[in-house]
C-alpha positions as CSV (number, residue, x, y, z in Angstrom):
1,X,106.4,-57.2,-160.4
2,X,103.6,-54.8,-159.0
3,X,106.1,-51.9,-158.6
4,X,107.7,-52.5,-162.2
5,X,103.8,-52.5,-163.2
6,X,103.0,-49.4,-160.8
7,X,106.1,-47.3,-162.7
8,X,104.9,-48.1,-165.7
9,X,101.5,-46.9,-165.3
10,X,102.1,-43.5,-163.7
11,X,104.6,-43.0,-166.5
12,X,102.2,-43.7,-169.3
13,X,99.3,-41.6,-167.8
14,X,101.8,-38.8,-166.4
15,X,100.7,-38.9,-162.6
16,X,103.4,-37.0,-160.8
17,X,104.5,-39.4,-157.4
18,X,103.8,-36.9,-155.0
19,X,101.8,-33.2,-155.0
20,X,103.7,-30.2,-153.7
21,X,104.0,-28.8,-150.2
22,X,100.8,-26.5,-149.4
23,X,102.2,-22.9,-148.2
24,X,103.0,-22.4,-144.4
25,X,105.8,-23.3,-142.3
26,X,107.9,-26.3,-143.1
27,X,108.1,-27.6,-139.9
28,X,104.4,-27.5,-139.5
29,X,103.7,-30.1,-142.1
30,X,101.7,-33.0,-141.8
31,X,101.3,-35.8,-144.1
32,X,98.4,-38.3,-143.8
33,X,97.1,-40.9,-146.4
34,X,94.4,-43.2,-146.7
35,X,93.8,-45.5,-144.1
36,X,94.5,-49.7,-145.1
37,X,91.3,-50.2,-144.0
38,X,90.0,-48.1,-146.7
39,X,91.5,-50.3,-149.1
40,X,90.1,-53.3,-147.8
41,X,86.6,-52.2,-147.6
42,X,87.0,-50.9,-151.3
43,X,88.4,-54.3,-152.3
44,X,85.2,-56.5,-150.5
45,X,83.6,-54.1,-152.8
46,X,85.3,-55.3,-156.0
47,X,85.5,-58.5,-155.2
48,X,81.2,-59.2,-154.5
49,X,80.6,-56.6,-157.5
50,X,83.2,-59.0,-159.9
51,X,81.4,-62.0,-158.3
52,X,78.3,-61.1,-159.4
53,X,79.9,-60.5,-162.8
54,X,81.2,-63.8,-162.8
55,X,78.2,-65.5,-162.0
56,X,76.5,-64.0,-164.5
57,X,78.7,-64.8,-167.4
58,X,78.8,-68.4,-165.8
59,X,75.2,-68.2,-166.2
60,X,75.3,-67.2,-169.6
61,X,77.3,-70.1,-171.0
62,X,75.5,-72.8,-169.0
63,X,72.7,-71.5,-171.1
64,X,74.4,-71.3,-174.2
65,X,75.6,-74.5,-174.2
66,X,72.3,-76.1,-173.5
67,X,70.6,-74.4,-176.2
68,X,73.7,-75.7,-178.1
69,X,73.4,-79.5,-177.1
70,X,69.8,-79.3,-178.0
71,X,70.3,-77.8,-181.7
72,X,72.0,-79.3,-184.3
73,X,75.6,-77.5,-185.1
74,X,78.2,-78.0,-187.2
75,X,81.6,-79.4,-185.7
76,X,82.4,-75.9,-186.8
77,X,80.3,-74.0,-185.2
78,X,80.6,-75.7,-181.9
79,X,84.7,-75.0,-182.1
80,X,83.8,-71.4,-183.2
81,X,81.3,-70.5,-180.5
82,X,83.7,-72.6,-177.8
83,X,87.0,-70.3,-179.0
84,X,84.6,-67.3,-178.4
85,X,83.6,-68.5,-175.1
86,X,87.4,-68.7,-174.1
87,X,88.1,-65.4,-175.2
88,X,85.7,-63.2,-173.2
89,X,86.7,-65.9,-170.4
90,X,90.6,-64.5,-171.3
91,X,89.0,-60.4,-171.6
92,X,87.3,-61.2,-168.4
93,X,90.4,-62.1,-166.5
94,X,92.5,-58.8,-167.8
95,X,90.1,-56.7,-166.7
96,X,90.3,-57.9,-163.4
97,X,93.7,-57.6,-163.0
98,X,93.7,-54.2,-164.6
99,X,91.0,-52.7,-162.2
100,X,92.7,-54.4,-159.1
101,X,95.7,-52.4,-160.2
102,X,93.9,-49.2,-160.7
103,X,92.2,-50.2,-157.7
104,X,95.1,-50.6,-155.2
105,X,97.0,-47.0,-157.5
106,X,94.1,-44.9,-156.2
107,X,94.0,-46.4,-152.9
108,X,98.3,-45.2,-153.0
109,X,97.8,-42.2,-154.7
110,X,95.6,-40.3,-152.0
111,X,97.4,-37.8,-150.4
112,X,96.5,-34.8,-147.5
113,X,98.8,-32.7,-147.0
114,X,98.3,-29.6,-143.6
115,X,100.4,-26.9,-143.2
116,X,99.8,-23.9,-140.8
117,X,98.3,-22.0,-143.1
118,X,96.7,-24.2,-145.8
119,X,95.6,-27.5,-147.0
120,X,96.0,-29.3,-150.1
121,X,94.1,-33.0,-151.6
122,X,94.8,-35.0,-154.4
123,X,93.1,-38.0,-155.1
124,X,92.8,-40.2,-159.1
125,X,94.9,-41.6,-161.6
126,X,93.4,-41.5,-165.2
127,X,91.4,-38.1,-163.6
128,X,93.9,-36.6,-161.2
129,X,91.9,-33.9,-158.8
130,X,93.7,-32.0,-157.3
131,X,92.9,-28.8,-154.6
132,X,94.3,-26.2,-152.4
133,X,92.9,-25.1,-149.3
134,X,93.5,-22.1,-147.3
135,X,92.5,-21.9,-143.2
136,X,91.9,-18.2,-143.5
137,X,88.8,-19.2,-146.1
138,X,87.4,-22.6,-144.2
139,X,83.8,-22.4,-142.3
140,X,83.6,-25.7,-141.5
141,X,85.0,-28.9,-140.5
142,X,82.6,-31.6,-140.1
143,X,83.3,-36.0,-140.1
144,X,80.8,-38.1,-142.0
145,X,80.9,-42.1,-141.1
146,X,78.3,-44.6,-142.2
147,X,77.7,-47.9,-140.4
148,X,80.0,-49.7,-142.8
149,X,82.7,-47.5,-142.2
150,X,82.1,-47.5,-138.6
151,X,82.5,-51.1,-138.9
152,X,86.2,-50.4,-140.7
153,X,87.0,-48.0,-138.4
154,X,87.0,-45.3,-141.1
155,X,85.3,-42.5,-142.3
156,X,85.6,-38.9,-144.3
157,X,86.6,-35.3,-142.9
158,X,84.9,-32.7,-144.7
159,X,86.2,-29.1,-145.2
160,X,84.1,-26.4,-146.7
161,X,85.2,-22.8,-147.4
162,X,83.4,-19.4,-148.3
163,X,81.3,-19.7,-151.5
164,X,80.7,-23.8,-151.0
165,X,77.2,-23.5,-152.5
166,X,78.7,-22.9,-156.4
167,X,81.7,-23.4,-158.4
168,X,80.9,-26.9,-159.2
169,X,82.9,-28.9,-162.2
170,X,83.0,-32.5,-163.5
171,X,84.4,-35.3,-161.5
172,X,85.1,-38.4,-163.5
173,X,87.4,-39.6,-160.4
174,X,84.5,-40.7,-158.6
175,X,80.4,-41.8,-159.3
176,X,79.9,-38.3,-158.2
177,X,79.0,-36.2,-162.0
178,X,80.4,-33.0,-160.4
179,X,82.4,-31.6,-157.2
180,X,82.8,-28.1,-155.8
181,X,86.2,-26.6,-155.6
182,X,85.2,-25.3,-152.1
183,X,84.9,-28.9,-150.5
184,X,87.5,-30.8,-149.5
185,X,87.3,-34.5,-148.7
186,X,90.1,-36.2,-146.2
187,X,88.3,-39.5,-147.9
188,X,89.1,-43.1,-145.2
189,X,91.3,-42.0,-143.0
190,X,91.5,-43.7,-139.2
191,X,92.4,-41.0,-137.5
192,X,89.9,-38.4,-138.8
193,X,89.3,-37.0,-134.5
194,X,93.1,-36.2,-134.4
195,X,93.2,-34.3,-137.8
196,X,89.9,-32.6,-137.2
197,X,91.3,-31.2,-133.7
198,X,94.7,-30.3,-135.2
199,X,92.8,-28.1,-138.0
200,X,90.6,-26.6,-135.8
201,X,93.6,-25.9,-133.4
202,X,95.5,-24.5,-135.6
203,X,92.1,-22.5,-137.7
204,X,91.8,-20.9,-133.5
205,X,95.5,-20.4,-133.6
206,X,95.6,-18.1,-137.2
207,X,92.2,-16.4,-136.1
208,X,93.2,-15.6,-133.1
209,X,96.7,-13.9,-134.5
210,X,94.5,-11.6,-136.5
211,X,96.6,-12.3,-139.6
212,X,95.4,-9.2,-142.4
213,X,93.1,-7.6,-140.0
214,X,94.0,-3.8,-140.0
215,X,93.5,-2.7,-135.7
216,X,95.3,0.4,-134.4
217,X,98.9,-0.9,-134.6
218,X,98.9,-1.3,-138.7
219,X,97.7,2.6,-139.1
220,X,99.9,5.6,-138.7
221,X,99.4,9.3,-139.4
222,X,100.3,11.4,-142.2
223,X,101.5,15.6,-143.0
224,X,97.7,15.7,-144.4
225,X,95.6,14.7,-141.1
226,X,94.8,10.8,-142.7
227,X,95.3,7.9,-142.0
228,X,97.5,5.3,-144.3
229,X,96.9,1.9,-143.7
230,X,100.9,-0.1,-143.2
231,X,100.6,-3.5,-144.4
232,X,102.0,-5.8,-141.3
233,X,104.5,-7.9,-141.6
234,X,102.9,-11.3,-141.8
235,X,100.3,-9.8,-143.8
236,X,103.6,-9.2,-146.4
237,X,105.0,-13.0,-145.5
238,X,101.3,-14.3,-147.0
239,X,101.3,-12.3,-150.1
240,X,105.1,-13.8,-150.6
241,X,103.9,-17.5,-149.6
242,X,101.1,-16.9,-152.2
243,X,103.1,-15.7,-155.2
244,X,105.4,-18.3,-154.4
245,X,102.5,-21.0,-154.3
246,X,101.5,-19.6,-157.4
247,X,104.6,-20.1,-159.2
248,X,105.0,-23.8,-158.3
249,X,101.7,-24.1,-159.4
250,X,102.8,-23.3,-162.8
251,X,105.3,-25.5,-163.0
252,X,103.7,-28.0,-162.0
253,X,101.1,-27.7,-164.9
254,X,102.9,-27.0,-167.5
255,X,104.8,-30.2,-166.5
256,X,101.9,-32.4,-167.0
257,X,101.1,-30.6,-170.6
């Protein structure tokens, strides 16, 4: 039933099952998702936040119906106001269902995706946010873990590239009002040492090729006494990677129009 349900909704709202591979070698990529103990501490949040909704409407009718007994209404008015009374009970128990769903399609939805060369996030389901990352452009690689995911076992890996101070746009995925397209969020994942140590082995390992730098090998003299810079060889494998990047990119929008 879930899965007929699950189908259904990423039909109606268009949410393709997977995002693309980032750019970089096949064989190179890693897949990681959410960690199930990031769904479970998301659902202990639902569930006290929906029990304190539940006690409040509970609340709310105790008191209506002692100001009821106490005033004099009409059989009528009594059957009225109890047929209302059932049907935000009946509103209330559909929109529980439907945010557990939503709840547990985000949790599935979350995807991280590493490459040798680049990174891409997507995370949402009504709002789907989606970013690609490069390792030639990242500064920084840092973990963030309060005390309650510390107590899941959890917690977030943080990437920022060049320029992460501006470019910010709306993000109605999350309580946050905006993001910046130069931070990148691994959000609960367990094994956020091992992916932080893989990026940063393999950031060493593209920094240390020199991939674009220009040294004494890529230059070569011409008739005229200059110099003309040669393009190197992975330098040319990039720019295809890219283009091709690019193209998939497009597809994958105009898709979703």
């Amino acid at each position: 039933m879930y899965e007929f349900v699950k189908n259904l909704v990423l039909r109606i709202l268009r949410v393709p099952p997977e995002p693309l591979d980032p750019m970089g070698d096949v064989g190179s990529l890693k897949v990681f998702r959410a960690s199930p103990n990031f769904f479970r501490y998301r659902l202990y949040v639902w569930i006290l936040r929906n029990i304190f909704s539940a006690f409040i409407l509970a609340l709310g009718a105790g008191i209506f119906f002692a100001v009821t007994l106490k005033t004099r209404m009409s059989p009528g008015e009594i059957i009225l106001a109890a047929v209302s009374l059932v049907g935000i009970c009946i509103i209330g128990i559909g929109h529980l269902i439907v945010s557990f769903i939503m709840l547990r399609l985000d949790y599935e939805m979350r995807w991280y995706k590493v490459s040798d060369r680049s990174l891409r996030i997507r995370e949402g389901i009504v709002f789907v946010r989606e970013m690609t990352m490069t390792f030639a452009n990242i500064q920084n690689i840092s973990i963030s873990q309060g005390p309650i995911e510390r107590f899941f076992k959890i917690a977030d890996l943080k990437v920022e590239t060049a320029g992460g101070g501006g470019a910010v746009q709306p993000d109605h995925s999350t309580r946050n009002p905006v993001f910046s397209m130069h931070i990148g969020v691994f959000k609960g994942i367990d094994n956020h040492e091992e992916v932080r140590d893989m990026m940063l082995a393999r950031l060493k390992k593209l920094r240390d090729s020199g991939l674009g730098d220009t040294d004494d090998s890529t230059v070569m003299p011409v008739e005229d006494g200059k110099h003309s810079p040669v393009v190197s060889k992975d330098f040319t494998e990039t720019l295809k990677l890219l283009h091709a990047e690019a193209c998939l990119l497009r597809q994958s929008a105009e898709k979703l129009r």
